[in-house]
PDB file of N, CA, C and O in Angstrom:
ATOM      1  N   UNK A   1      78.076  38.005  20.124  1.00  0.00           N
ATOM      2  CA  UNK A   1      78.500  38.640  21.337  1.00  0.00           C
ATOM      3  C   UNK A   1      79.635  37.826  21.925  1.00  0.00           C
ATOM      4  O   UNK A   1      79.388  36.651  22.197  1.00  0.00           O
ATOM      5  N   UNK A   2      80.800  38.284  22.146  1.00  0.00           N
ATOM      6  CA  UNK A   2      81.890  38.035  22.965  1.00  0.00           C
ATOM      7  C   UNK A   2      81.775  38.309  24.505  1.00  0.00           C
ATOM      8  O   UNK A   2      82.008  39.453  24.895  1.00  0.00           O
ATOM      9  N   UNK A   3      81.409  37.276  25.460  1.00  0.00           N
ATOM     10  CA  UNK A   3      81.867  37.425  26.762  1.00  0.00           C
ATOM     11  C   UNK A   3      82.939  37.120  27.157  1.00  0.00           C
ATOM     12  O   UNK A   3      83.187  35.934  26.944  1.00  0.00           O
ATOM     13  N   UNK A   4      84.004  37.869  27.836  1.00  0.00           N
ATOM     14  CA  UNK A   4      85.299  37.182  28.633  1.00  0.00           C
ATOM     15  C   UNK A   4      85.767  37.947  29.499  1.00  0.00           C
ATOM     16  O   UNK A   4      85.897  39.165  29.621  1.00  0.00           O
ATOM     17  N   UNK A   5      86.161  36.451  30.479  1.00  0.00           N
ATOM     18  CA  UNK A   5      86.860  36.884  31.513  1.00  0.00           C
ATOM     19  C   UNK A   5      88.254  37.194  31.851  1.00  0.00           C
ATOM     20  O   UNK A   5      89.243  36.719  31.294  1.00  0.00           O
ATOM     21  N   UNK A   6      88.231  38.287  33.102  1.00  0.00           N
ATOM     22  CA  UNK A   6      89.679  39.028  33.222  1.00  0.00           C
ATOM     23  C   UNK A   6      90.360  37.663  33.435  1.00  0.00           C
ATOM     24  O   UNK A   6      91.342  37.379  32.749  1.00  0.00           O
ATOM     25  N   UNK A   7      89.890  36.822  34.342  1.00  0.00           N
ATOM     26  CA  UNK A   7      90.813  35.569  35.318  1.00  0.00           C
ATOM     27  C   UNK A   7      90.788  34.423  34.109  1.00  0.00           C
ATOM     28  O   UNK A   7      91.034  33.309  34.571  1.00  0.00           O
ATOM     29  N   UNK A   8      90.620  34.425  33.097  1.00  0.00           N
ATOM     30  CA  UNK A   8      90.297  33.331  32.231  1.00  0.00           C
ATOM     31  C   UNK A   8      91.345  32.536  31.915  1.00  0.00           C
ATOM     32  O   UNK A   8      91.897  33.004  30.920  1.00  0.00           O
ATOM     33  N   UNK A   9      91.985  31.349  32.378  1.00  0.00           N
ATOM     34  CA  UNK A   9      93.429  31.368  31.840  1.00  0.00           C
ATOM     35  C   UNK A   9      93.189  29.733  30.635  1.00  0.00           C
ATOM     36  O   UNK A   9      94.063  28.918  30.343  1.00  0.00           O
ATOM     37  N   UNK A  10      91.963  29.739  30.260  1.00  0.00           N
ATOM     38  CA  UNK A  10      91.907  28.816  29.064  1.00  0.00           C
ATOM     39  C   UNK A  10      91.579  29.909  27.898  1.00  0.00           C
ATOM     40  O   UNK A  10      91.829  29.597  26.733  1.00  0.00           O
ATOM     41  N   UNK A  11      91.114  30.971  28.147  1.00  0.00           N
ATOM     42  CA  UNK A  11      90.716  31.987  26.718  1.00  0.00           C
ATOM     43  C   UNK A  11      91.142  32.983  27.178  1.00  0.00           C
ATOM     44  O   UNK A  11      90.360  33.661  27.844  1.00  0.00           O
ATOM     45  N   UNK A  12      92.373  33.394  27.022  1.00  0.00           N
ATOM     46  CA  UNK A  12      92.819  35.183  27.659  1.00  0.00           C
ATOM     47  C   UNK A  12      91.869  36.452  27.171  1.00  0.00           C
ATOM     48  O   UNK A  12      91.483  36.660  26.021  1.00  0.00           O
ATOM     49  N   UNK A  13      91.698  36.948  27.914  1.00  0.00           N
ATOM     50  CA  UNK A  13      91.160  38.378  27.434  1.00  0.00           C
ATOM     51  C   UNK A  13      91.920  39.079  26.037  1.00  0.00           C
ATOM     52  O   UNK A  13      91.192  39.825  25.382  1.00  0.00           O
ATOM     53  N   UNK A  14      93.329  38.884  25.548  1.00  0.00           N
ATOM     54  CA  UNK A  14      93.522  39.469  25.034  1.00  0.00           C
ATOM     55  C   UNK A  14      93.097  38.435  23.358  1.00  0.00           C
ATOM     56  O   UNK A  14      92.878  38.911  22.244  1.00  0.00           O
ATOM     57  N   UNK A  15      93.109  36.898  23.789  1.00  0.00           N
ATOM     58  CA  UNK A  15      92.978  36.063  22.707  1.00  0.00           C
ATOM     59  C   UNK A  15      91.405  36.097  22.500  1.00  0.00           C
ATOM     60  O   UNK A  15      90.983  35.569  21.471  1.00  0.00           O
ATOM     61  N   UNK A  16      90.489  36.673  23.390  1.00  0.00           N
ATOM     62  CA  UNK A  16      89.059  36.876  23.410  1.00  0.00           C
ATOM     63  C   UNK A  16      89.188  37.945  22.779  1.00  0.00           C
ATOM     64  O   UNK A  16      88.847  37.679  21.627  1.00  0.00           O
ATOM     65  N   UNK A  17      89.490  39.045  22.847  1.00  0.00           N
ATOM     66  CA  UNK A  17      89.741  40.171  22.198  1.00  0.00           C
ATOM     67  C   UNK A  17      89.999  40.157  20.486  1.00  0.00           C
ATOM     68  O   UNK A  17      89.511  40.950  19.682  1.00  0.00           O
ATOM     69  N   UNK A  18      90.854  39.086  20.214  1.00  0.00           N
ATOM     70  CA  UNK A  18      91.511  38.679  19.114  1.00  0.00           C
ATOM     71  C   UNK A  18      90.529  38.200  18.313  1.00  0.00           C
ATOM     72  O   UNK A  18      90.436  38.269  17.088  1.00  0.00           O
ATOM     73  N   UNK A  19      89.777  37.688  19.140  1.00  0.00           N
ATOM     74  CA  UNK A  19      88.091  37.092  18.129  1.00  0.00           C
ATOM     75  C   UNK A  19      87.339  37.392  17.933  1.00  0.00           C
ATOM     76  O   UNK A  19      86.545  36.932  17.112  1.00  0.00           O
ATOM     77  N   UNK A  20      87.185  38.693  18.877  1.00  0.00           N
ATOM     78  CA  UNK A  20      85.740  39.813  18.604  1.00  0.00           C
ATOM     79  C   UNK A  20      86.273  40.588  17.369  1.00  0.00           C
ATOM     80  O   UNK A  20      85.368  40.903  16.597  1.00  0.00           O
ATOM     81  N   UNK A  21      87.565  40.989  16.977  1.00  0.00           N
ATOM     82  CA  UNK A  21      88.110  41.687  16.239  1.00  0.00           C
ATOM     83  C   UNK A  21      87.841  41.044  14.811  1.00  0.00           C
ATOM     84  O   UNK A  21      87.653  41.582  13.720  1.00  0.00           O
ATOM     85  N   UNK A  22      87.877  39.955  15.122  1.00  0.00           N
ATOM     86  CA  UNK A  22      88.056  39.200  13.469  1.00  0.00           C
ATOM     87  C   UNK A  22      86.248  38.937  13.311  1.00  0.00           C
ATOM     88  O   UNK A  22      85.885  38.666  12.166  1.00  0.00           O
ATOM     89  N   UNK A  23      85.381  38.992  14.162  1.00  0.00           N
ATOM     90  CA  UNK A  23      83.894  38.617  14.104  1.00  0.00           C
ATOM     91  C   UNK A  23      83.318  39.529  13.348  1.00  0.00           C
ATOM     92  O   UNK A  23      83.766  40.673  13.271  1.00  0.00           O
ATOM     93  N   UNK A  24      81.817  38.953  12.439  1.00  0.00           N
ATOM     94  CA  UNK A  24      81.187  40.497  12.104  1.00  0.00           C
ATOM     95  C   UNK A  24      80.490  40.931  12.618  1.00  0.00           C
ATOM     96  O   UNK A  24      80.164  40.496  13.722  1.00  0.00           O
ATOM     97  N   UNK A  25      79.874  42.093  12.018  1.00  0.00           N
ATOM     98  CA  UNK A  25      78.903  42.970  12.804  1.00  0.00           C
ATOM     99  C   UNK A  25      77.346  42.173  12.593  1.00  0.00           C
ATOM    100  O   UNK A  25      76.976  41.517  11.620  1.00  0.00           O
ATOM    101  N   UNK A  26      76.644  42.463  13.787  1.00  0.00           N
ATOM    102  CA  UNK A  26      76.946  42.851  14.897  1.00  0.00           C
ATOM    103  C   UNK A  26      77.392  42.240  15.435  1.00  0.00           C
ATOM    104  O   UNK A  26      77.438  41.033  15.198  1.00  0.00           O
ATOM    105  N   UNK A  27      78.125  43.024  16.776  1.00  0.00           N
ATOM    106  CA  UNK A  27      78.826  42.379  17.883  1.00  0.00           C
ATOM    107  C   UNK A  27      78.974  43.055  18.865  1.00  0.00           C
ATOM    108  O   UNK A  27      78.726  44.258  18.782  1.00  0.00           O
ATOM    109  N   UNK A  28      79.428  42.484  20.110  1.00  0.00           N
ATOM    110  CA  UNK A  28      79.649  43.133  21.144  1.00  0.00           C
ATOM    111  C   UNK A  28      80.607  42.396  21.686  1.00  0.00           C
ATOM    112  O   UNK A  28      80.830  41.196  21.524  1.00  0.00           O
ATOM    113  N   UNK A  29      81.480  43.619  22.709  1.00  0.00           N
ATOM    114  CA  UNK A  29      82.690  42.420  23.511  1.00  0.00           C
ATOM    115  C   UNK A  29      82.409  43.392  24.733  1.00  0.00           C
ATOM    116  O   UNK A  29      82.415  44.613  24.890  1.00  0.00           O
ATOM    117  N   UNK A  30      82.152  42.249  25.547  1.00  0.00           N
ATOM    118  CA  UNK A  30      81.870  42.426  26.727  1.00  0.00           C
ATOM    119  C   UNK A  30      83.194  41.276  28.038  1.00  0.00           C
ATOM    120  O   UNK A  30      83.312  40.051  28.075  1.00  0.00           O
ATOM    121  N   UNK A  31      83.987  42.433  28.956  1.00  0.00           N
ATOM    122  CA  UNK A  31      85.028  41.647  29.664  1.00  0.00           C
ATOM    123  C   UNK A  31      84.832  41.886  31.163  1.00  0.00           C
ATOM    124  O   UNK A  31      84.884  43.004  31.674  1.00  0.00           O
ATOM    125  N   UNK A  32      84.645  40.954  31.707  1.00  0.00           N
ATOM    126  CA  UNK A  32      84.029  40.842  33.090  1.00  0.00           C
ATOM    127  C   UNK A  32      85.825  40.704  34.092  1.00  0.00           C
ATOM    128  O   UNK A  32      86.736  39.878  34.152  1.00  0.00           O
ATOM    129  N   UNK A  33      85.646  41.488  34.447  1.00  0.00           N
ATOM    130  CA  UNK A  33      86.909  41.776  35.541  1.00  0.00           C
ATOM    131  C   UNK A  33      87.225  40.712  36.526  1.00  0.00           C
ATOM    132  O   UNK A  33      88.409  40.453  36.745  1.00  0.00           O
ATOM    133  N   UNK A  34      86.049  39.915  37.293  1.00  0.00           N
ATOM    134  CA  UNK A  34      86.042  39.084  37.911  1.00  0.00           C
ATOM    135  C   UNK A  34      85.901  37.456  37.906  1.00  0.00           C
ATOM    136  O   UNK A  34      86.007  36.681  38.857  1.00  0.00           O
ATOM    137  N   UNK A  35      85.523  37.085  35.999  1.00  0.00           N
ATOM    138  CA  UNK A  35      85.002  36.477  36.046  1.00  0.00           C
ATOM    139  C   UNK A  35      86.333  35.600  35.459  1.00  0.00           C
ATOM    140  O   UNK A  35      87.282  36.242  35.010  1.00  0.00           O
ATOM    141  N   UNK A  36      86.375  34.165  35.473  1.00  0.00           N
ATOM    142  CA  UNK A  36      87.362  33.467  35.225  1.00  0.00           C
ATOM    143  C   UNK A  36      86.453  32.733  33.506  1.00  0.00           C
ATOM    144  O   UNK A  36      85.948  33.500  32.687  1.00  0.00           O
ATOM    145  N   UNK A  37      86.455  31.557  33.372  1.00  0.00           N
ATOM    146  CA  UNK A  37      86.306  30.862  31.823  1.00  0.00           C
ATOM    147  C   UNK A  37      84.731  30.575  31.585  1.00  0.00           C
ATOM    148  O   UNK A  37      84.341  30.854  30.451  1.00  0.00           O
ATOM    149  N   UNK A  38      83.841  30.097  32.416  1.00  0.00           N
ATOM    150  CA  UNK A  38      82.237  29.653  32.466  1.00  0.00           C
ATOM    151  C   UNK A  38      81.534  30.712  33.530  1.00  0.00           C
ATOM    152  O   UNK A  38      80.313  30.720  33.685  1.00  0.00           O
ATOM    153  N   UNK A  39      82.424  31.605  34.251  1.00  0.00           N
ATOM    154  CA  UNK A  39      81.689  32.042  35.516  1.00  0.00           C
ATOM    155  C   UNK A  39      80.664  33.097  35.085  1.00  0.00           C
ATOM    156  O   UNK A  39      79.955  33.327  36.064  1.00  0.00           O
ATOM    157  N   UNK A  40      80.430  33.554  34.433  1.00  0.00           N
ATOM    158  CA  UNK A  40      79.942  34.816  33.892  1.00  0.00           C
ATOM    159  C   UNK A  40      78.515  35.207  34.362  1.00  0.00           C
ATOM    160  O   UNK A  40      78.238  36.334  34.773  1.00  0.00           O
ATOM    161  N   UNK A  41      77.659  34.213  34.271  1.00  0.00           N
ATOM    162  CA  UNK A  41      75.890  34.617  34.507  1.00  0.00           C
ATOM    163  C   UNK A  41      75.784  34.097  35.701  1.00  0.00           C
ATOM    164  O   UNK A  41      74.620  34.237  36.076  1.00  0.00           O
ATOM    165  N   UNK A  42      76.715  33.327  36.836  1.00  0.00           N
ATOM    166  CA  UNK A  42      76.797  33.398  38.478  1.00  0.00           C
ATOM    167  C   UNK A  42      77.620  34.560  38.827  1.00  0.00           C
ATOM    168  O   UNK A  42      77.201  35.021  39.889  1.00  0.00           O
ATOM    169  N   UNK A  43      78.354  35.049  38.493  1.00  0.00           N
ATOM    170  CA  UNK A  43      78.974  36.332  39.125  1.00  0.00           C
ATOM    171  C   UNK A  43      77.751  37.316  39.145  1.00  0.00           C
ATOM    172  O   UNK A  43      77.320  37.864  40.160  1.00  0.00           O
ATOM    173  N   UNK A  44      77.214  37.470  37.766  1.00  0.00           N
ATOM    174  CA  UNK A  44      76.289  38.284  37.369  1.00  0.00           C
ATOM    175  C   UNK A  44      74.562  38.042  37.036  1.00  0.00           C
ATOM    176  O   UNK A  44      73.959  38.756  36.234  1.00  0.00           O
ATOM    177  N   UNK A  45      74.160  37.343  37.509  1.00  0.00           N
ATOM    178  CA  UNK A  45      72.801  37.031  37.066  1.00  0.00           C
ATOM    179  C   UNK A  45      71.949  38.212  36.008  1.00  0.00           C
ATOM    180  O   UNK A  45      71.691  38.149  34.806  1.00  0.00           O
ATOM    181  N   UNK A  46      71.643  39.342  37.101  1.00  0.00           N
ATOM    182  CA  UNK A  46      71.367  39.874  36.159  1.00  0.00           C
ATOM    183  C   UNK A  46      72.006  40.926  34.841  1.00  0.00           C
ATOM    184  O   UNK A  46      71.606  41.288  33.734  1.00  0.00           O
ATOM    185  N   UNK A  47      72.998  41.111  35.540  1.00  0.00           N
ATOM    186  CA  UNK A  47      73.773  41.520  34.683  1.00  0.00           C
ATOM    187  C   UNK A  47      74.037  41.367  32.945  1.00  0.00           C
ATOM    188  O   UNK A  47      74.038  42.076  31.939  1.00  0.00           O
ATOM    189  N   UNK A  48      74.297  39.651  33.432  1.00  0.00           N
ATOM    190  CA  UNK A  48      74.207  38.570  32.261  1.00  0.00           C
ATOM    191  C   UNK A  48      72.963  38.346  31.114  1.00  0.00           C
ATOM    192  O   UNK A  48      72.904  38.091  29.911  1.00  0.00           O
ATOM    193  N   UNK A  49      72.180  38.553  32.026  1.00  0.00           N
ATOM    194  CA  UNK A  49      70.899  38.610  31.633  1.00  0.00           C
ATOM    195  C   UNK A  49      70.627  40.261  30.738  1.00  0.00           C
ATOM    196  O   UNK A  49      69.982  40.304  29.690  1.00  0.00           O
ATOM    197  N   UNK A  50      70.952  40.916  31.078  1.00  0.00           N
ATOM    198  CA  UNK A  50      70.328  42.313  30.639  1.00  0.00           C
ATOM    199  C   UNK A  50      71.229  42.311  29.146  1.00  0.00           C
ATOM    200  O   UNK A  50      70.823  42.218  27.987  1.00  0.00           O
ATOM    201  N   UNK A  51      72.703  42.462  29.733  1.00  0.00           N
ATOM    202  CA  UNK A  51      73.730  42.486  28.105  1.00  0.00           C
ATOM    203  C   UNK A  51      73.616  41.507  26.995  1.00  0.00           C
ATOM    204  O   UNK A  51      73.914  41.745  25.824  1.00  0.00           O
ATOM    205  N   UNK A  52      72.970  39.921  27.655  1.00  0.00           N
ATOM    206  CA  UNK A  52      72.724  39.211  26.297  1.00  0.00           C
ATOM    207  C   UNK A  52      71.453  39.767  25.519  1.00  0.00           C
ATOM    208  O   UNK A  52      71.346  39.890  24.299  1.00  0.00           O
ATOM    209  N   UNK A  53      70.406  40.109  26.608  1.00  0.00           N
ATOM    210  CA  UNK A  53      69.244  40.317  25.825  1.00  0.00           C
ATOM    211  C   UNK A  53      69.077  41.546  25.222  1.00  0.00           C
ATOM    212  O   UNK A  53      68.349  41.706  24.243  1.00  0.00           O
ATOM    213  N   UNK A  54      69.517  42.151  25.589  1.00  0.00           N
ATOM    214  CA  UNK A  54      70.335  43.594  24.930  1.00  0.00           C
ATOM    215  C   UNK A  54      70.891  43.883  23.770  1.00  0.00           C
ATOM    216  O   UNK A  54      70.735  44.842  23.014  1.00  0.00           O
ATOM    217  N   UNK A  55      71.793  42.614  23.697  1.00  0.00           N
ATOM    218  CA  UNK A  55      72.360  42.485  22.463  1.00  0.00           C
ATOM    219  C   UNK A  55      71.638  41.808  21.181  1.00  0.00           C
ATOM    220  O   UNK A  55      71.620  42.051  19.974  1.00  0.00           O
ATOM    221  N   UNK A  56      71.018  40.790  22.077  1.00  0.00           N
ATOM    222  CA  UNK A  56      70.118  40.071  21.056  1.00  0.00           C
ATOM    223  C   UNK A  56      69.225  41.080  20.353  1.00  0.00           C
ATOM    224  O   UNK A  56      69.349  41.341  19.156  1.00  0.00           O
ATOM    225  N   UNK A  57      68.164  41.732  21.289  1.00  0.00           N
ATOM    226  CA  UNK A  57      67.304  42.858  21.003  1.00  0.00           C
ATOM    227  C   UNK A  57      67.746  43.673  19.704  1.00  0.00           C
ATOM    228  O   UNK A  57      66.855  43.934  18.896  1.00  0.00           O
ATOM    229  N   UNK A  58      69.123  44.121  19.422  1.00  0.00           N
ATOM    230  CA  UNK A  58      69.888  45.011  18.621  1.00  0.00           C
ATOM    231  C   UNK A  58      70.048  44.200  17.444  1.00  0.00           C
ATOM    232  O   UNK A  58      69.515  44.471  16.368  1.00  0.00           O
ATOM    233  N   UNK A  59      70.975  42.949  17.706  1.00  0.00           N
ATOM    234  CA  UNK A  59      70.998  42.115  16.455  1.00  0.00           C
ATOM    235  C   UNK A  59      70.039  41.560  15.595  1.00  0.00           C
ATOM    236  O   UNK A  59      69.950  41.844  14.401  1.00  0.00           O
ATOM    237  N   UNK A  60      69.095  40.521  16.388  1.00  0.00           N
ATOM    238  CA  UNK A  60      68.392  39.562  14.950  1.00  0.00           C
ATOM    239  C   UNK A  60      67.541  41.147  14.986  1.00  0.00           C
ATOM    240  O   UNK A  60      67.487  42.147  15.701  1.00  0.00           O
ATOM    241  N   UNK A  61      66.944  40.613  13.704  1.00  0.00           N
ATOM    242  CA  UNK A  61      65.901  41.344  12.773  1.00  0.00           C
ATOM    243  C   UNK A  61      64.265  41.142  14.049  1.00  0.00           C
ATOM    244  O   UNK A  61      64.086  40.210  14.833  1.00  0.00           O
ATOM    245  N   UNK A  62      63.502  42.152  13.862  1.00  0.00           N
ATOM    246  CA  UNK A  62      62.008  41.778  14.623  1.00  0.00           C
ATOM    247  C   UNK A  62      61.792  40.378  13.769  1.00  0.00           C
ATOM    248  O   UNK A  62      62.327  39.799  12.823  1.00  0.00           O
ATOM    249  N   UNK A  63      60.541  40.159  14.794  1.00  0.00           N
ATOM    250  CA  UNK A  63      59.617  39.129  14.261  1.00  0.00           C
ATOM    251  C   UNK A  63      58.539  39.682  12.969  1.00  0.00           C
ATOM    252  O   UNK A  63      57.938  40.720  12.693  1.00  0.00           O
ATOM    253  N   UNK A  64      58.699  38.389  12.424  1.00  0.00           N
ATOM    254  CA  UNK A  64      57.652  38.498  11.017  1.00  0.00           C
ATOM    255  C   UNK A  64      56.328  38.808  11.741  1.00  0.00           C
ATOM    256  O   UNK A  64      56.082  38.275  12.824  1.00  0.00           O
ATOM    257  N   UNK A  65      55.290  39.849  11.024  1.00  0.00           N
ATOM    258  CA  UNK A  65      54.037  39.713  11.764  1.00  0.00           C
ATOM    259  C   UNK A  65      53.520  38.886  10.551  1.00  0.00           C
ATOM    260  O   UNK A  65      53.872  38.944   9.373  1.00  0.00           O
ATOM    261  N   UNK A  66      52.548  38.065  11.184  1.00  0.00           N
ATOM    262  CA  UNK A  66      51.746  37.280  10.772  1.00  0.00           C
ATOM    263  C   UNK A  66      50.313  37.413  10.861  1.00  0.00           C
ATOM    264  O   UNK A  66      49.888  38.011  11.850  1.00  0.00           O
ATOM    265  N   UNK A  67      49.360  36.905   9.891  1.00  0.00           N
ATOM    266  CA  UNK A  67      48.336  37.420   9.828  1.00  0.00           C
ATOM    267  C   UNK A  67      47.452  36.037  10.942  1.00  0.00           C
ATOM    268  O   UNK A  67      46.252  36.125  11.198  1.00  0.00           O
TER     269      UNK A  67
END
């Protein structure tokens, strides 16, 4: 999962962009309008919270059941 921010001026949105493109599947790119380089899960708590686990949920494989 790719998070980035609009205000980011150490990882541009468009050079964040540039890396989700070259990543494999799965993935997600997710670009927060407000958020500058670390701000992401204080702008958004839950927000942050819902799209990682979201994503996670989709990606790894379930759990092994075990006897």
């Amino acid at each position: 999962m790719a998070i980035a921010g609009a205000r980011d001026r150490h990882t541009t949105p468009a050079e964040s962009a540039e890396l989700f493109a070259r990543a494999r599947s799965p993935k997600q790119y997710w670009l927060l309008p407000q958020a500058a380089h670390q701000d992401f899960e204080r702008l958004g708590p839950l927000d942050y919270e819902r799209e990682v686990i979201s994503f996670l949920n989709r990606a790894l494989p379930p759990p092994a059941l075990t006897d």
